[in-house]
C-alpha positions in Angstrom: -6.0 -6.4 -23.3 -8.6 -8.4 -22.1 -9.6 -7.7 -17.9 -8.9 -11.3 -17.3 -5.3 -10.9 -18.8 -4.9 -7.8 -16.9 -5.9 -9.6 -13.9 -3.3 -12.2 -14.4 -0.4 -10.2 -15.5 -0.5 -7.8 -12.3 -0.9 -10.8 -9.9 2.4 -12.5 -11.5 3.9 -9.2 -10.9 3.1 -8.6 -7.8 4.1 -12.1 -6.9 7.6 -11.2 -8.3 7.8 -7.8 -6.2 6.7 -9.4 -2.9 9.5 -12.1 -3.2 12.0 -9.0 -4.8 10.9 -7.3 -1.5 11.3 -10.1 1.1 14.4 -11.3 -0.6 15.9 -7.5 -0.1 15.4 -7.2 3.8 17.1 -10.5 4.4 19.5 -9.4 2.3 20.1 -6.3 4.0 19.5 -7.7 7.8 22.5 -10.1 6.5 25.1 -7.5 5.9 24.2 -5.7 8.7 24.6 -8.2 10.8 28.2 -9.4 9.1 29.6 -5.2 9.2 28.5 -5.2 12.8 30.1 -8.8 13.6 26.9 -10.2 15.1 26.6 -12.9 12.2 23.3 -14.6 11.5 21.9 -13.4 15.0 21.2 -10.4 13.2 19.1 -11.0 10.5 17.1 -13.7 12.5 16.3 -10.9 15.0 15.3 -8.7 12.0 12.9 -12.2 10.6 11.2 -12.5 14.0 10.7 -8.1 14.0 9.3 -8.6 11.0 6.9 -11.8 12.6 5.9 -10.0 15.2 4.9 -6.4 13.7 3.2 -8.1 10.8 1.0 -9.9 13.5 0.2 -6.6 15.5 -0.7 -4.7 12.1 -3.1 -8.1 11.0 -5.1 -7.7 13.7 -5.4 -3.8 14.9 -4.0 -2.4 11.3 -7.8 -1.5 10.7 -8.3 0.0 13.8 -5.5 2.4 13.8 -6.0 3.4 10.1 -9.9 4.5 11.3 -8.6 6.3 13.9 -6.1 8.2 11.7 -8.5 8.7 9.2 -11.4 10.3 11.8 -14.0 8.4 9.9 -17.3 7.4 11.2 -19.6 5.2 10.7 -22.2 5.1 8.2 -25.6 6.0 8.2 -28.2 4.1 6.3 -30.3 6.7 6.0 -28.3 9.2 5.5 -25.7 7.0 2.8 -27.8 5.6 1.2 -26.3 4.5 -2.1 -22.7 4.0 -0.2 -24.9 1.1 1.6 -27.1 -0.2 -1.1 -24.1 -0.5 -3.8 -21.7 -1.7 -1.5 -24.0 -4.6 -0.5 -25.2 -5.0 -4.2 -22.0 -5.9 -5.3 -20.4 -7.9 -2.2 -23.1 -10.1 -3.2 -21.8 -10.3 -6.8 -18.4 -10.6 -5.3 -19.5 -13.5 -3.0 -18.2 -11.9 0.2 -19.5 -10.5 3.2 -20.5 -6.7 2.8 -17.9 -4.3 4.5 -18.3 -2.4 7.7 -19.1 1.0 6.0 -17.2 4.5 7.3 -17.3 8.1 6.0 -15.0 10.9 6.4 -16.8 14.4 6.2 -14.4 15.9 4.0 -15.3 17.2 0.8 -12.3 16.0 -1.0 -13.3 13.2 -2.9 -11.8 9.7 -2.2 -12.0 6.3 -1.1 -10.2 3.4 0.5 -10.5 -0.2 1.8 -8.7 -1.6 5.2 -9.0 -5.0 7.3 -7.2 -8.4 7.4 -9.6 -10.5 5.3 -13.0 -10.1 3.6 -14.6 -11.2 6.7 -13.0 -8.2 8.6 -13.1 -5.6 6.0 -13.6 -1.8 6.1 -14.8 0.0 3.0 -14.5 4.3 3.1 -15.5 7.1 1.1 -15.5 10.7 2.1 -18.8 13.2 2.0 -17.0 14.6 -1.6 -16.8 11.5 -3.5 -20.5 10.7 -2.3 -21.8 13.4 -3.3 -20.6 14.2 -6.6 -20.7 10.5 -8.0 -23.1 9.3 -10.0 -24.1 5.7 -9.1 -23.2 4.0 -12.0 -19.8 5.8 -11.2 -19.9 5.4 -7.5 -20.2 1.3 -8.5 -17.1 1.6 -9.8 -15.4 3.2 -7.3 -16.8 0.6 -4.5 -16.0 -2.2 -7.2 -12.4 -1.5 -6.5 -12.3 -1.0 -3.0 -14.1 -4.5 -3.0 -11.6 -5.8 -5.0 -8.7 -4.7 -2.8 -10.6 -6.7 -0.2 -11.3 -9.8 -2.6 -7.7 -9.8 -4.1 -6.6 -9.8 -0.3 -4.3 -6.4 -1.4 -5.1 -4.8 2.3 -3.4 -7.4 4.2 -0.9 -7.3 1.5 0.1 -3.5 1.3 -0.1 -4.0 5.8 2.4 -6.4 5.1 5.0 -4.5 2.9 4.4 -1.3 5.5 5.7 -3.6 8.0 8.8 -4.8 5.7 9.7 -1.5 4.8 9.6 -0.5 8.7 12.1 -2.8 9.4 14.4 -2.4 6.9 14.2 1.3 8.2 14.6 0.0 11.7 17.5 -2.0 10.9 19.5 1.3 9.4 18.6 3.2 12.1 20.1 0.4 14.7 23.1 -0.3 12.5 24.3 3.4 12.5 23.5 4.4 16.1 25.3 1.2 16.3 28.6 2.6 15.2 27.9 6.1 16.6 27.9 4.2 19.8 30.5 2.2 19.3 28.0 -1.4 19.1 29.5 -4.3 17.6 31.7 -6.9 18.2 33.0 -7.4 15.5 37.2 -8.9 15.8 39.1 -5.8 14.3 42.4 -7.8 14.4 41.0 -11.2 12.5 40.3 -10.8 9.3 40.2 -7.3 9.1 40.4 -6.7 5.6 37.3 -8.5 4.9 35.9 -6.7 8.2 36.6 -3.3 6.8 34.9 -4.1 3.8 31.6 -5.4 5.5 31.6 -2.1 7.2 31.5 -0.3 4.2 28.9 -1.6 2.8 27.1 -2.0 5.7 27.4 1.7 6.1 26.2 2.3 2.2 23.1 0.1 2.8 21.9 1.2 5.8 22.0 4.7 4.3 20.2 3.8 0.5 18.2 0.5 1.9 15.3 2.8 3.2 14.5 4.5 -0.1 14.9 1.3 -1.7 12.7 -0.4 0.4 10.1 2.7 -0.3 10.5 2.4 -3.8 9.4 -1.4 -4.4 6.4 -0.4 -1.7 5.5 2.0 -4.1 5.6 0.0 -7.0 3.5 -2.8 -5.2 1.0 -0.1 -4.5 0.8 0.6 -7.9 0.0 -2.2 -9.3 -1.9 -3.6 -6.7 -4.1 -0.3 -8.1 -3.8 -1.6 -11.7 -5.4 -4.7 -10.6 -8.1 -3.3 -8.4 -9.4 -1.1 -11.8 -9.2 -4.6 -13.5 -11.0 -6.0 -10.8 -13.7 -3.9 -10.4 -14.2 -3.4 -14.6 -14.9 -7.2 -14.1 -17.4 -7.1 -11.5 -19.8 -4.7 -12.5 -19.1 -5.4 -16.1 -19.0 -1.6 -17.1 -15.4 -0.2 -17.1 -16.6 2.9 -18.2 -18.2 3.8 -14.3 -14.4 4.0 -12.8 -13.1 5.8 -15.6 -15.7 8.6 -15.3 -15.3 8.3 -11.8 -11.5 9.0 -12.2 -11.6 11.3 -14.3 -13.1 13.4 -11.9 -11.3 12.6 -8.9 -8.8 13.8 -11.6 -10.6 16.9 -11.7 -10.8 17.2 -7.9 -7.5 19.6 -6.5 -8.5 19.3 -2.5 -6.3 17.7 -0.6 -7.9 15.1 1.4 -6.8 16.5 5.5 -6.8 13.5 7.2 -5.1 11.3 5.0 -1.2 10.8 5.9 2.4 9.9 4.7 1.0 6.4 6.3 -2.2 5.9 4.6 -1.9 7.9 1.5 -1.5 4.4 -0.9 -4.6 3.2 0.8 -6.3 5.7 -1.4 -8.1 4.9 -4.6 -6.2 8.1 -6.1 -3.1 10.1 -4.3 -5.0 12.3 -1.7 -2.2 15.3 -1.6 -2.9 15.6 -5.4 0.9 14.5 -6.4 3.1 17.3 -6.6 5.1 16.3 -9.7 9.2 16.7 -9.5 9.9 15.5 -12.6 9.0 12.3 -14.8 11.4 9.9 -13.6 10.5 11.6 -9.6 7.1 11.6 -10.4 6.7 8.0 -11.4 9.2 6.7 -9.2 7.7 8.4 -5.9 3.9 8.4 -6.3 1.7 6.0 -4.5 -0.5 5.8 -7.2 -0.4 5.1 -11.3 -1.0 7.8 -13.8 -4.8 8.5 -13.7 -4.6 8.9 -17.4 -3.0 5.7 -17.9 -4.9 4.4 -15.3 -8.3 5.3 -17.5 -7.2 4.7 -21.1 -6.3 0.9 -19.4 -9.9 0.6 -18.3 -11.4 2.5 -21.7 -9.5 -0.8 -23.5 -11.0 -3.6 -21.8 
């Protein structure tokens, strides 16, 4: 597989995911709002939700994912190949370099944040600065600056906010019936009503993991793409598969990273606890690393 053919198949797939995805809330704001007898009003309150958070996470998403993250700013001086690659290889990119930020941590990893490459937010921690070798740390930023270039940050900030409403829906639907919400004509049509609820009921309980499984599978092979990406840019696969290899290698869990920003990550910062090989695939926020580098050892 060539990287430009890897480049193309991910976007179509993720093109396919993102409408699965956004076809699966309305869906689901739908027969909510039929089981609770609210009709269409429903799933248009769950459209303009949806509106509204995405707008909030657009503009302060990078903000909040810094502050989570306790990373500061970085030093010229003291970072000095974090500032001299990263700028290196905007320039290949053709973007504007990235605000830089470090996390003293010495678990190695790295992630990207911000709406647009004009806005963008690259960070590494102390560990993965350290113990990279620049040809490898090139690789590494070459990813993050693809995330940025292939617009994945405001993509996955995006699908957060998707999946947070399908999980606010559920929530309102049941405390809904717990309270007695709805007003829905039990005497009209109450066959049909019955069965609404039903359902209703079933989906608000499964939609959240479902919701959290395509997420995961975006962020997946938004990573897939990102390795293509990056092989393309500095023309050197073989930097980001070394560099993988030992993030492989690394068992520290990163401490500030969270349930919230762990697919930010270029690789799963809690070190994947596997449950199983359907669990394990199905519930990671990141690919195999050994698929991951034999895909970048092809190209």
């Amino acid at each position: 597989m060539t990287i430009t053919s890897a480049i193309q198949s991910n976007i179509t797939k993720t093109y396919v995911i993102m409408g699965t995805f956004v076809a699966f809330v309305i869906l689901v704001a739908y027969v909510l709002g039929q089981a609770l007898g609210y009709g269409n009003s429903f799933m248009w309150f769950a459209v303009a939700f949806s509106v509204f958070s995405s707008f909030a996470s657009y503009y302060w998403g990078d903000s909040l994912v810094l502050a989570m993250s306790k990373a500061r700013p970085a030093d010229r001086k003291r970072d000095f190949d974090f500032y001299t690659v990263a700028e290196n290889l905007a320039i290949a990119a053709g973007i504007p370099a990235p605000r830089l930020y470090v996390i003293d941590d010495t678990a190695m990893n790295a992630f990207a944040t911000g709406r647009d490459p004009k806005h963008s937010v690259v960070v590494a921690t102390t560990g993965i600065l350290s113990k990279l070798e620049r040809r490898e740390l090139e690789g590494v930023i070459a990813h993050e600056l693809s995330h940025i270039q292939n617009f994945d940050t405001r993509l996955m900030a995006v699908i957060a906010v998707l999946v947070g409403t399908v999980a606010f829906l559920a929530d309102m639907f049941l405390r809904s019936l717990w309270w007695g919400g709805g007003h829905r004509d039990r005497d009209n049509d109450r066959g049909l009503g019955q069965i609404m609820l039903l359902v209703g009921v079933v989906l608000a309980l499964v939609s959240p993991i479902i919701a959290t499984l395509i997420k995961l599978a975006a962020s997946r092979n938004r990573e897939y793409l990102a390795d293509a990406s990056g092989a393309k840019l500095t023309r050197y696969p073989e930097g980001l598969a070394r560099a993988l290899e030992k993030l492989g290698h690394d068992k520290e869990v990163l401490e500030a990273a969270t349930n919230a920003t762990a697919h930010l990550y270029i690789t799963n910062p809690f070190k994947g606890k596997n449950f199983g090989a359907w669990f394990a695939n199905a519930f990671n926020t990141h690919p195999p690393l050994p698929e991951r580098i034999k895909r970048l050892r092809a190209m």
